[in-house]
N, C-alpha and C positions, 0 to 999 in steps of 0.2 A: 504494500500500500504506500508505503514512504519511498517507494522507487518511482510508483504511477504519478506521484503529487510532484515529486521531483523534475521527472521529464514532465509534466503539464506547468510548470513553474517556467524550465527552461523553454519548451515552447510558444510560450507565451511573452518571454522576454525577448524572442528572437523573431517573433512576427507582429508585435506591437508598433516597433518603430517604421517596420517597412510598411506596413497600412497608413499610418501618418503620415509619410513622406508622400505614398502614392494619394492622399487625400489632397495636396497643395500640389499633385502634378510636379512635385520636384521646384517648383517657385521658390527660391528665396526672399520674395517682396521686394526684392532689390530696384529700384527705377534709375533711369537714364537723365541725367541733371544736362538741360540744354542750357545754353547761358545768350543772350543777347549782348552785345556790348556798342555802345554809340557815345564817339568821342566827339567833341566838339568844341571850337577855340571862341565862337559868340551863344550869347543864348537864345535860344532856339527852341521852338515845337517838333515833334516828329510826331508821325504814326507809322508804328510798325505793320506791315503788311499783313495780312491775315491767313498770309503764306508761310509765314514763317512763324509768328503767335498765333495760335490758330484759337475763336472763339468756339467755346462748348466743347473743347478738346484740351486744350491745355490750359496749366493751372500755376500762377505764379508763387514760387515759393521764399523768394527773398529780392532785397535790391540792395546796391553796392554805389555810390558816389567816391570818383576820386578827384582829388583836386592835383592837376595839372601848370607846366609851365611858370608856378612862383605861383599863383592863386592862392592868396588867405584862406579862402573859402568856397563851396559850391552849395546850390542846394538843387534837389531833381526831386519831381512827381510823376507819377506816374497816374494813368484813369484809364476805367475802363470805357473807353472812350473809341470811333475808329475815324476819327481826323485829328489836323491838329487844332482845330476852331474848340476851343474849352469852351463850356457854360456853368454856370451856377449848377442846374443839373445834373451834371456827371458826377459819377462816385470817383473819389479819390482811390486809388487803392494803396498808394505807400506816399509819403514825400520824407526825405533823408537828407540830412549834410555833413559834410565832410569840415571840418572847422579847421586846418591849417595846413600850411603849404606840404602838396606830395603827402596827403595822408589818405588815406581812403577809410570809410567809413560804411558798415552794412548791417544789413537788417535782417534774420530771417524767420519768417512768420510760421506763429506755433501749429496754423494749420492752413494747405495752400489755398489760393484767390481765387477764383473762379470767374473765367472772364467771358461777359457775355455780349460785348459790341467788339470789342478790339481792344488794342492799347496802344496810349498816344502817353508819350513822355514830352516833357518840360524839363528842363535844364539849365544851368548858368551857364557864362564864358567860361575856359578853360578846365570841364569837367568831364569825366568817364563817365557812362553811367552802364553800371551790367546789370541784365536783367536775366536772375536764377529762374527757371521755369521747367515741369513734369508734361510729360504728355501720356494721356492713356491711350 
């Protein structure tokens, strides 16, 4: 009897983890971090294409200002927005600064953004601005 419990013990430890695994399909959850990056020496509106941030598919998960060329400071917004024409209206979805020369300054939010027009960034003169983002 303590032989049967024994081998049902051991087969039981040696086909638990393999039903686990095949339950997540072998997935680590692992995702693929795209990053945007848009330098620029004045300030400036963009809208990122919707080629490359794509709404209802991808999901931003942080933003990064750097300050360039001697600049004290920058500061960068980002909306989800898909021109660069802002209104009172649109939701912000980050705005960040970088507070002294060649420093760079980032943010990353505890749960990602969900973008559903586009996204149009805002930025100073001589600032980096990278935009972390997941795609499902």
């Amino acid at each position: 009897m303590k032989k049967l419990l024994g081998l049902v013990l051991v087969v039981c430890f040696l086909i638990t983890p393999w039903i686990c695994f095949a339950q997540t399909g072998g997935n680590t959850h692992a995702q693929v971090i795209y990053t945007e990056v848009l330098e620029k020496t004045t300030a400036t509106s963009t809208a990122i294409p919707i080629t490359k941030i794509r709404p209802d598919v991808d999901k931003i998960i942080g933003i990064e200002v750097s300050c360039l060329n001697g600049a004290l400071y920058g500061t960068a917004a980002i909306y989800d927005w898909d021109t660069t024409v802002v209104t009172s209206a649109v939701e912000v979805i980050a705005e960040y600064e970088a507070t002294s020369s060649m420093q760079s300054a980032g943010r990353f939010f505890p749960f990602p953004r969900y973008i559903v027009n586009g996204v149009s960034v805002y930025q100073e003169a001589n600032t980096r601005v990278t935009i972390y983002y997941i795609r499902n």
